[in-house]
BAVEX-429426 format. One record per residue (C-alpha): residue number from 1; residue in one letter; x, y, z. Coordinates in steps of 0.25 Angstrom, whole numbers, padded with zeros to 4 digits. Layout:
// residues N
  seq  type      u      v      w
  NUM     a      X      Y      Z
...
//
This chain:
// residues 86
  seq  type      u      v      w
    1     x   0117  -0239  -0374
    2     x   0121  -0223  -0370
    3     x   0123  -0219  -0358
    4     x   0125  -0207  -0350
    5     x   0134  -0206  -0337
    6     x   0137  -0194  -0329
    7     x   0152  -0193  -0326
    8     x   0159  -0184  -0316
    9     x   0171  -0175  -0321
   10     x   0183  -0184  -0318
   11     x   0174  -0196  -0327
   12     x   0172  -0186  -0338
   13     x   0187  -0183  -0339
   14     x   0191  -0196  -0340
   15     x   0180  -0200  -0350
   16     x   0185  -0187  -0357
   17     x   0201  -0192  -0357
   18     x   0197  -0207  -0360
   19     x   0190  -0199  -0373
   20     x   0202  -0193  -0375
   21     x   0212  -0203  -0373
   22     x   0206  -0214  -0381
   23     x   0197  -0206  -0392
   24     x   0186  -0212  -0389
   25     x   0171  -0209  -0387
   26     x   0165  -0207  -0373
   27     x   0156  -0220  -0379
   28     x   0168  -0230  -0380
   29     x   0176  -0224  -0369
   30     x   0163  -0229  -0361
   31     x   0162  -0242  -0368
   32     x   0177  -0245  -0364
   33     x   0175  -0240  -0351
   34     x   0162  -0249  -0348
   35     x   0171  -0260  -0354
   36     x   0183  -0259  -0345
   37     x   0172  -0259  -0334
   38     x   0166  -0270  -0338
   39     x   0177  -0279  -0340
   40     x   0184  -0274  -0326
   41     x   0170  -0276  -0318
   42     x   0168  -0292  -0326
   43     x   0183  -0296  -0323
   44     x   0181  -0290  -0308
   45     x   0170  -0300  -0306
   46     x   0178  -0311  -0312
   47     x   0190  -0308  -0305
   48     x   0182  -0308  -0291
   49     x   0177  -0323  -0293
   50     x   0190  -0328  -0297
   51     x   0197  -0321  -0284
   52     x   0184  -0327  -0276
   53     x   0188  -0341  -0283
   54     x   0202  -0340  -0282
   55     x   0203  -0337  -0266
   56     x   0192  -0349  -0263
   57     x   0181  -0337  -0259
   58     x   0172  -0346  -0269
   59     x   0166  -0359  -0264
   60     x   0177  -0359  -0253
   61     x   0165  -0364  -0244
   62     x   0166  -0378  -0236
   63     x   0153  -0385  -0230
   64     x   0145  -0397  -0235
   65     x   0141  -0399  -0249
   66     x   0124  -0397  -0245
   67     x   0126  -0385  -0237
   68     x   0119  -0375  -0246
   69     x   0107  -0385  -0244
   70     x   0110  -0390  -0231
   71     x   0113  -0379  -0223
   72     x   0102  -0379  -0213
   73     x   0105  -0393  -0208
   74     x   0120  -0389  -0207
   75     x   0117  -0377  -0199
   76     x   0106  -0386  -0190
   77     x   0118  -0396  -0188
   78     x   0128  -0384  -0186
   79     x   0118  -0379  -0175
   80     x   0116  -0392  -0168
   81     x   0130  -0397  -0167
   82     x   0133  -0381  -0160
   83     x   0121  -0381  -0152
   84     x   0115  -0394  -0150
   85     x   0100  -0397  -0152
   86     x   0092  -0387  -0147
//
């Protein structure tokens, strides 16, 4: 795949001393860029849904069993024992 990107002067100097630096194409200095990215953005997700798991966030819900299903006759009950039949 090319691709073409527009970058502003402080991003063309960087890209120009990671040339530099590592003897390296602009190419693979894209390639390891993307690469970090990728791995930092795929653990990020990760590590969010074993923060969420660890601190009881996830599935720390109570309530009966069949309340996804039998949430209208709860509420009906809820409404009734607070207001009386009306």
């Amino acid at each position: 795949m090319r691709i073409s990107a527009r970058l502003d002067e402080e991003q063309s100097e960087r890209l120009e001393f990671l040339q530099r630096e590592t003897q390296e194409s602009v190419s693979e200095v894209v390639k390891r860029a993307i690469d970090r990215y990728y791995e930092e953005v795929s653990q990020g997700r990760s590590r969010a849904a074993e923060i969420f798991a660890a601190t009881g966030f996830i599935g720390s819900g109570e309530g009966p069993g069949d309340l996804s299903t039998e949430y209208k006759r709860y509420l009906q009950e809820g409404w009734s024992q607070k207001h009386g039949d009306r």
